[in-house]
C-alpha positions in Angstrom: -56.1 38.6 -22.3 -57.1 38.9 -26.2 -60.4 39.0 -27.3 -60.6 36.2 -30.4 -63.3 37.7 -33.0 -67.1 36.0 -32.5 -66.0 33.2 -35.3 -69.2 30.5 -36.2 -67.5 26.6 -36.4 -68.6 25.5 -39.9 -71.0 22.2 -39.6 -69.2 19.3 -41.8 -72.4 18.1 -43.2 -72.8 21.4 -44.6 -69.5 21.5 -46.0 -70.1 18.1 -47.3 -73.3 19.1 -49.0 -71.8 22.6 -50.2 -69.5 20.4 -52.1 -71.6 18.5 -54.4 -70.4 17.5 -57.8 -66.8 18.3 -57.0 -63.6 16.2 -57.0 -63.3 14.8 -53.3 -60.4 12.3 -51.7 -61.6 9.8 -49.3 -59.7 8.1 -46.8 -61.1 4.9 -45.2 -59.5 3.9 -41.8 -57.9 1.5 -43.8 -56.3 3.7 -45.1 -57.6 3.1 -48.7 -58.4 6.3 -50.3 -60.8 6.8 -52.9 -60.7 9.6 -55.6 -63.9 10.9 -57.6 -66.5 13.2 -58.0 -69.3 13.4 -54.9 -72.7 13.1 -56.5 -74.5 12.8 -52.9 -73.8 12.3 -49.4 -76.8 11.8 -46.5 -76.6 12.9 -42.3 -74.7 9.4 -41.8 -71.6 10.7 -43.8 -72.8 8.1 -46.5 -71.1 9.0 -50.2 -71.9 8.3 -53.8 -68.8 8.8 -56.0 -68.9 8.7 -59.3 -65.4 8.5 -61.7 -63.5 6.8 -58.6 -59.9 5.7 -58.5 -58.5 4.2 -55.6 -55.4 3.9 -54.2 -53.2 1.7 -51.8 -50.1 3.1 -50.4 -50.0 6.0 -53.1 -50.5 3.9 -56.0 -53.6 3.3 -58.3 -55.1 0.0 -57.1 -58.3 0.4 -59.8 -60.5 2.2 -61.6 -65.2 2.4 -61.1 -67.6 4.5 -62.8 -69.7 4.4 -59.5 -68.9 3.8 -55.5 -70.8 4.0 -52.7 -68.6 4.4 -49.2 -70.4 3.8 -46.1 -70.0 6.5 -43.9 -68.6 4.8 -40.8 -65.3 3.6 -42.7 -64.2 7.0 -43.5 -61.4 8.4 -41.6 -61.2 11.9 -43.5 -62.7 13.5 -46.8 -60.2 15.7 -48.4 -61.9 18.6 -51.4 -59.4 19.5 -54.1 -59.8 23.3 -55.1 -57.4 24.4 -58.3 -54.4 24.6 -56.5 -54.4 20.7 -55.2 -55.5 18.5 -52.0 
């Protein structure tokens, strides 16, 4: 039997509001994904995104200055760091 270090699970409205103002990739259940910068985000999951592309299938479907993605069509939110997704 191994003891597994006392390790806290990270809250992912915390997460969402530590990321403020950086490049996020959302994914709607239908499977649409939207790629911009996450000005704000509420308890619901709610997001504003500001310089949004988005994508079908891989490819850019269109270009907005602002979006706003209702929290209960998002299937995952994806933060790109230096390295990538």
């Amino acid at each position: 039997m191994s003891i597994q270090p006392n390790i806290q699970p990270k809250k992912p409205l915390n997460v969402l509001q530590k990321m403020m103002q950086k490049e996020v990739v959302v994914r709607l259940k239908s499977n649409i994904e939207y790629r911009g910068i996450m000005v704000n985000s509420d308890i619901y999951m709610n997001m504003i995104l500001e310089n949004t592309e988005e994508f079908n299938n891989g490819q850019q479907a269109a270009s907005y200055g602002t979006v706003i993605i209702r929290g209960n069509n998002v299937l995952f939110v994806s933060f790109k760091n230096s390295s990538g997704i």
